[in-house]
C-alpha positions, -999 to 999 in steps of 0.1 A, spaced: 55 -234 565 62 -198 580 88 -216 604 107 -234 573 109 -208 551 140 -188 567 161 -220 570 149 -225 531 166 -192 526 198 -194 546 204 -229 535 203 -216 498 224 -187 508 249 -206 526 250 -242 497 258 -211 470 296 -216 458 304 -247 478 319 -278 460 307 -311 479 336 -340 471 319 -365 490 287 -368 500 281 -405 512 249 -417 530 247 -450 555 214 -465 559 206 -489 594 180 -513 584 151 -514 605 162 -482 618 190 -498 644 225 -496 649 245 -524 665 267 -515 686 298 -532 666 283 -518 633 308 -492 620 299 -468 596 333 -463 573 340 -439 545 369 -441 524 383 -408 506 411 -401 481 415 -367 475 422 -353 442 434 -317 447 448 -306 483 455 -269 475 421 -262 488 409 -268 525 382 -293 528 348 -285 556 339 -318 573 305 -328 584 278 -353 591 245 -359 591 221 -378 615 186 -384 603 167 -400 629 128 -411 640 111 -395 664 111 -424 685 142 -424 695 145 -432 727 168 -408 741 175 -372 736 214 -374 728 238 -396 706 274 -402 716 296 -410 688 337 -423 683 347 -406 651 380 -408 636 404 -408 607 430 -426 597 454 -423 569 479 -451 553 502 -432 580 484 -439 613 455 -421 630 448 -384 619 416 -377 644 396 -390 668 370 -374 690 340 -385 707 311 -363 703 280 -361 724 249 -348 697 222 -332 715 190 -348 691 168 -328 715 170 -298 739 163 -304 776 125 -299 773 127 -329 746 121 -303 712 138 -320 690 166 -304 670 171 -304 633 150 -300 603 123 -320 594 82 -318 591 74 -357 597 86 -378 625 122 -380 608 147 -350 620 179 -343 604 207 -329 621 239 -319 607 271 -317 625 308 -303 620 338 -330 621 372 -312 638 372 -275 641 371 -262 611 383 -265 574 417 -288 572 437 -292 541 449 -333 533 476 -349 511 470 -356 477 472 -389 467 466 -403 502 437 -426 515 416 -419 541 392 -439 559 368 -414 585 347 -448 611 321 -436 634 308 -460 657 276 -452 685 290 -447 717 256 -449 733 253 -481 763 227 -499 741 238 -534 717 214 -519 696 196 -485 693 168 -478 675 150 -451 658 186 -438 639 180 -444 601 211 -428 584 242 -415 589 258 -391 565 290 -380 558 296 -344 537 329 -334 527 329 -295 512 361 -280 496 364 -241 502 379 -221 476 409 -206 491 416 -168 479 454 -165 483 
């Protein structure tokens, strides 16, 4: 309990003032994602005067197999593609600790999308896919994957 209680405090600190527009949970039944299994998220943004902080979340089992995730992310708007990346989410360090919160065998890891807070169009749909990049047709021991959208106030 020691060991939680400063992330307790600094992720109260750091949630105080933000507005979360989208907060959007996919769940893998069984706890296994296909390899052609896309997680999608579709987002219409009300307001663009105010930059928006992109991230994700990956709650996993502690049986995953494999101490890293790769993962094809991007986002497209009705005018083409807007971003793509491929990120390589280190689960666990190189002694196999894994990262993230958690007190069971389920660790939850979030992670940023682009470089930093980005402002969109109003009235334009996007649609952010994220597909597992890893070699496996189907990999087990990921149970959700989360996508968190946070507008910042800006102060001009």
């Amino acid at each position: 309990m020691q060991k939680l209680l400063p992330f307790l405090i600094v992720f109260l600190l750091a949630s105080c003032g933000k507005n979360v527009v989208l907060d959007q949970l996919h769940s893998f039944e069984g706890s296994t994602w296909y390899m052609d299994s896309v997680v999608t998220v579709v987002w219409e943004p009300k307001q663009s005067d105010d930059p928006v902080f992109m991230s994700m979340y990956i709650r996993h089992s502690t049986d995953y197999p494999y101490n890293n995730l790769f993962l094809f992310r991007s986002i497209e708007s009705t005018q083409g593609v807007e971003y793509t990346d491929t990120v390589n989410v280190a689960l666990a360090d190189p002694l196999g600790v894994w990262n993230g919160t958690g007190m069971s065998n389920v660790k939850t890891l979030e992670i940023p999308i682009g470089q930093g807070a980005v402002r969109f169009r109003e009235d334009e749909r996007y649609t952010l896919k994220i597909t597992q990049g890893m070699r496996d047709t189907v990999l087990y021991g990921i149970q959700n994957v989360g996508v968190r959208f946070e507008q910042i106030k800006s102060t001009d």
